[in-house]
C-alpha positions in Angstrom: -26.4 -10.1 4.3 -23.9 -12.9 5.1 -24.8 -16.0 6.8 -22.1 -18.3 8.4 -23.3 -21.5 9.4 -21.3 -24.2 11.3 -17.9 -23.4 10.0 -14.9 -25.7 10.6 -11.7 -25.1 9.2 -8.2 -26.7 10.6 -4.8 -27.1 8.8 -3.4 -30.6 9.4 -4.2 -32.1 12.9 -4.6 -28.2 14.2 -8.1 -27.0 14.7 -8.4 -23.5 14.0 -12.0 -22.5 13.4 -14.4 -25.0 15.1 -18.7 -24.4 14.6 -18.6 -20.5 13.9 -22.0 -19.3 13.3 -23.2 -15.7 12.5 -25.2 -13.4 10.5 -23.5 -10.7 8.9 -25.9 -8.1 8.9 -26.6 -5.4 6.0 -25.9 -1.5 6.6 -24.2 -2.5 9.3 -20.2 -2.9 10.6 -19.7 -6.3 11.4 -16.7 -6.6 13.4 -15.0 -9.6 14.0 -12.1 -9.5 17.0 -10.2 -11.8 19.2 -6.3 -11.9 20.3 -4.2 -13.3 17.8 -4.0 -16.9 16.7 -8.2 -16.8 17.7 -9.1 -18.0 14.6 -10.2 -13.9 13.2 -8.0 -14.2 10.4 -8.6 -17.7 8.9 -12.4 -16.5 9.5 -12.6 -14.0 7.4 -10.3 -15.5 4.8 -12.8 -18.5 4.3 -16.2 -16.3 4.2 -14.3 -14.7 1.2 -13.2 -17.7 -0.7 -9.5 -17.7 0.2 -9.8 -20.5 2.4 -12.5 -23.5 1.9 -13.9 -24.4 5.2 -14.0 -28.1 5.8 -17.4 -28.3 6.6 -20.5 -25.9 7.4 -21.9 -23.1 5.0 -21.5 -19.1 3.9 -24.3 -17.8 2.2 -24.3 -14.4 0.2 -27.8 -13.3 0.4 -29.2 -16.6 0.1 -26.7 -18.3 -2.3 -24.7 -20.6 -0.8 -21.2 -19.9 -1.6 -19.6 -23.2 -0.4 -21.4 -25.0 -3.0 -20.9 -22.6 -6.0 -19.4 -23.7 -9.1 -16.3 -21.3 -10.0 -17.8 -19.2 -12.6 -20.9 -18.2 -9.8 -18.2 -17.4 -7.0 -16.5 -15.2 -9.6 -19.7 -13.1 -9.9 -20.0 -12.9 -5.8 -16.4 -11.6 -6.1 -17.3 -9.0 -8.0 -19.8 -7.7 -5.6 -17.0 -7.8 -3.4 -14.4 -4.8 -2.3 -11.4 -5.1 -0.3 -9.5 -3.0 2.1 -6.1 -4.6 2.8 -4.2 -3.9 6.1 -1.5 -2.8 4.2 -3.7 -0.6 1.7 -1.5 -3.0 -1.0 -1.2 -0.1 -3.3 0.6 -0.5 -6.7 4.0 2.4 -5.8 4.6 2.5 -9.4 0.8 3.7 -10.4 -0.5 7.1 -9.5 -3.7 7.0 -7.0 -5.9 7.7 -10.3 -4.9 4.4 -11.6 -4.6 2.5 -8.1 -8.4 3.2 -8.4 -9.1 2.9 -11.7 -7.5 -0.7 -11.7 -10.6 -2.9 -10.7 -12.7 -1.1 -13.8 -9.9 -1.6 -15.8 -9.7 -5.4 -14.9 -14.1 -6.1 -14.7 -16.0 -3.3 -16.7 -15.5 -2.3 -20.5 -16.2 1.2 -19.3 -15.3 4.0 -21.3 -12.4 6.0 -20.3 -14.4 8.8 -19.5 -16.8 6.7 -17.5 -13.8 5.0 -15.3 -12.3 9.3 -15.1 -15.7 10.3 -13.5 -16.2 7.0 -11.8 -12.5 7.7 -10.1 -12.7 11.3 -9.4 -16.4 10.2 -8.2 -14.5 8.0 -5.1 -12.3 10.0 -4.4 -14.3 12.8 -3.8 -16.1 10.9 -1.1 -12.9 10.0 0.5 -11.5 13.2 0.4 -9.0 13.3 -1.7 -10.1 15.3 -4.7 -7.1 16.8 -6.4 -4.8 13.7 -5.2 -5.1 11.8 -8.8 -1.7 12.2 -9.8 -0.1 11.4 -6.7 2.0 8.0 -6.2 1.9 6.3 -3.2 5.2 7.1 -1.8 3.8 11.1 -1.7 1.5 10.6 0.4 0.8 9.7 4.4 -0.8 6.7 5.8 -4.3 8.0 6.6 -4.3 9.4 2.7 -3.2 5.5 1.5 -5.9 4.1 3.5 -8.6 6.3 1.9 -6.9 5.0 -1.3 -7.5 1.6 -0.6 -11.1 1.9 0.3 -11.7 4.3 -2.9 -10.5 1.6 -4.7 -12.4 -1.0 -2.7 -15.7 0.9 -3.3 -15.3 2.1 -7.2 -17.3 -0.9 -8.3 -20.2 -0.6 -5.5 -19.7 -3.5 -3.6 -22.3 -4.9 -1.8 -19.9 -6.0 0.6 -16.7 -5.0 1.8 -14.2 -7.0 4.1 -11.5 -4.6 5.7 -8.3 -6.3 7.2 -7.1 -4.1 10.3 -7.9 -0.6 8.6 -6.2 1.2 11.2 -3.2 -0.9 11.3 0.1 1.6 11.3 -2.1 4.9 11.6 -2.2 7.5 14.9 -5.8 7.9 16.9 -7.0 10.4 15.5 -6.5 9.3 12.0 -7.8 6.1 12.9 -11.1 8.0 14.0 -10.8 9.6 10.5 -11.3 6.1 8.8 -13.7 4.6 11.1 -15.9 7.2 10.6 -15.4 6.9 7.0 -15.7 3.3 6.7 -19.6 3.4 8.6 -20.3 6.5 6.5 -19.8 4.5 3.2 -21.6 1.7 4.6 -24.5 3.7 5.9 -24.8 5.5 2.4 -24.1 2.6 0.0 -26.1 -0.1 1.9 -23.2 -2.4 1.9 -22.6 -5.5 4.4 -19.2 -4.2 5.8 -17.0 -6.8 7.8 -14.2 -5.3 9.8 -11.3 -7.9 11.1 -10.1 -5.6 14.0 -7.4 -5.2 17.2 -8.7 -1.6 17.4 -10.6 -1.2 20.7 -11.7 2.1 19.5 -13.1 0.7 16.2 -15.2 -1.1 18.3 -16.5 1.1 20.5 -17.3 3.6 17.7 -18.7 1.5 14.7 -19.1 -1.6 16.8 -22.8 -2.4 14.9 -22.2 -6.7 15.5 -19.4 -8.0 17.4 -18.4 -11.3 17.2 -15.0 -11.9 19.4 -13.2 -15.3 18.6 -11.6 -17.0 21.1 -9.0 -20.5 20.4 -11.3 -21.1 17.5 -14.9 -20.6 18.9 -17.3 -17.6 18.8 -17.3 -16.7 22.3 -19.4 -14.2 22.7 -21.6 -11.5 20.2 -23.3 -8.6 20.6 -23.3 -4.5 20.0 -20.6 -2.0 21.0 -23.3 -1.1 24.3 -23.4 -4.7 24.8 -19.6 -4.8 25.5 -19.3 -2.8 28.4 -21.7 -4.9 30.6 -20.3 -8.5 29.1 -19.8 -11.0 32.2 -17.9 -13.1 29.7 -14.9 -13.7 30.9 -12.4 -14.0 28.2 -13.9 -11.2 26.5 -13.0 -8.9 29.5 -9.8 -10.1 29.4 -9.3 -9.2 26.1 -10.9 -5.7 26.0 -10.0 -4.8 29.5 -6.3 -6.2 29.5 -5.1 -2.8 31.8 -5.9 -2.0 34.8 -6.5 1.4 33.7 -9.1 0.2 31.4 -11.0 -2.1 33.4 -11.3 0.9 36.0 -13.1 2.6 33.0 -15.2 0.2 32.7 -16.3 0.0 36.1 -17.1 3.8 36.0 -19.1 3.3 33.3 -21.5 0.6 34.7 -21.7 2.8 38.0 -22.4 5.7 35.5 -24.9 3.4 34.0 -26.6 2.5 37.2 -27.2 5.8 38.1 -24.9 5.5 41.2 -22.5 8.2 40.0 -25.3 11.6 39.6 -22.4 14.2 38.9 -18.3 15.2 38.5 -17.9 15.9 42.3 -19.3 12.3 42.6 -17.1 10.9 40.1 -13.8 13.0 41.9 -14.4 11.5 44.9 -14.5 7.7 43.7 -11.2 8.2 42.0 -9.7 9.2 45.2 
């Protein structure tokens, strides 16, 4: 579990994250959305060290990072894994050693301990048979489920993931959502997901939190969403007309004022 208490964080006279509180629950998808320039971004980059907040507190199961000598936040970052937007793959090292590299860098390991400990990952991602593979050889989806192979070779117990759909079609993007609350499900991790992907969070959507100019405006579960009367929220999630006419179909549905597809024809007449 993460905790987030109070956090302020501005650059120069800008405010950019003002009193941002939330847990960060485990076994669960914590996603964190909002339009750019809400604050997502600098949010995430300060619960992970990368930013220090100018005031308030993150806690890692009840050790207070923001407080931590340098040597203790070294061994939180170690329990830490990392799914970049960009997958920020090494295109000169095969996908065996793109995953082998955190054991490499933290574990004395043997080599065939960090073999079965790759093959291991990649197995659960589906890629068995890929080791030899560079980067440039494969698709988008297939880097992705890279990145998070090598995000989760040294069992996290958490995992931050930076747009993971970012660049990929629907249907792959499915692929890795599923994936993502799969290996969070199985490994009990405290997954935080920094997203524009509406249907990220309507499918692993476990905790919400969507920023807006700098404030958590509003949090709640992927049923939640659909009945929010925040304002800005709707804005964001519903920016088309065509979606917001979803939406109202779903609250009729909901209500129990729509009881069957003849029904539902003749209210989109």
């Amino acid at each position: 579990m993460i905790e987030i208490k109070n956090i302020h964080k501005g650059f120069g006279d800008k405010t950019v994250i003002e009193d941002v509180s939330a847990v960060l629950e485990t076994g669960k998808c914590n996603l964190i959305i909002g339009a750019s320039g809400s604050g997502k971004t600098v949010l995430m980059k300060c619960i992970v060290g990368l930013f220090e907040p100018d005031s308030g507190e993150i806690i890692y199961d009840d050790a207070n990072f923001t407080t931590m000598s340098p040597e203790e936040r070294k061994q939180i970052r170690q329990q830490i894994g990392m799914l970049f937007q960009g997958s920020a793959l090494f295109d000169s090292m095969t996908v065996e050693q793109n995953v082998m590299f955190p054991l490499d860098m933290f574990t004395n390991l043997t080599g065939k301990q960090k073999h079965d400990k790759v093959n291991e990952v990649l197995e659960r991602v589906n890629l068995t048979g890929s080791n030899n593979k560079y980067p440039a050889e494969i698709s988008g989806g297939m880097k992705k489920r890279v990145g998070i192979a090598r995000a989760i070779v040294l069992n996290p117990k958490f995992l931050f993931c930076d747009e993971p759909n970012s660049g990929l079609d629907p249907k792959t993007s499915l692929v890795i959502d599923k994936l993502i609350k799969e290996i969070t499900t199985e490994y009990g991790m405290t997954t935080v997901v920094n997203t524009h992907d509406m249907n990220s969070v309507m499918e692993i959507g476990d905790n919400i939190i969507f920023m807006h100019q700098g404030r958590k405006e509003w949090e709640g579960t992927n049923n939640d969403i659909i009945f929010s009367k925040n304002e800005e929220l709707n804005k964001f999630i519903f920016a088309s007309e065509f979606l917001r006419d979803a939406k109202d179909m779903r609250m009729l549905e909901a209500r129990g004022k729509i009881s069957d597809n003849r029904n539902m024809d003749e209210l989109l007449k």
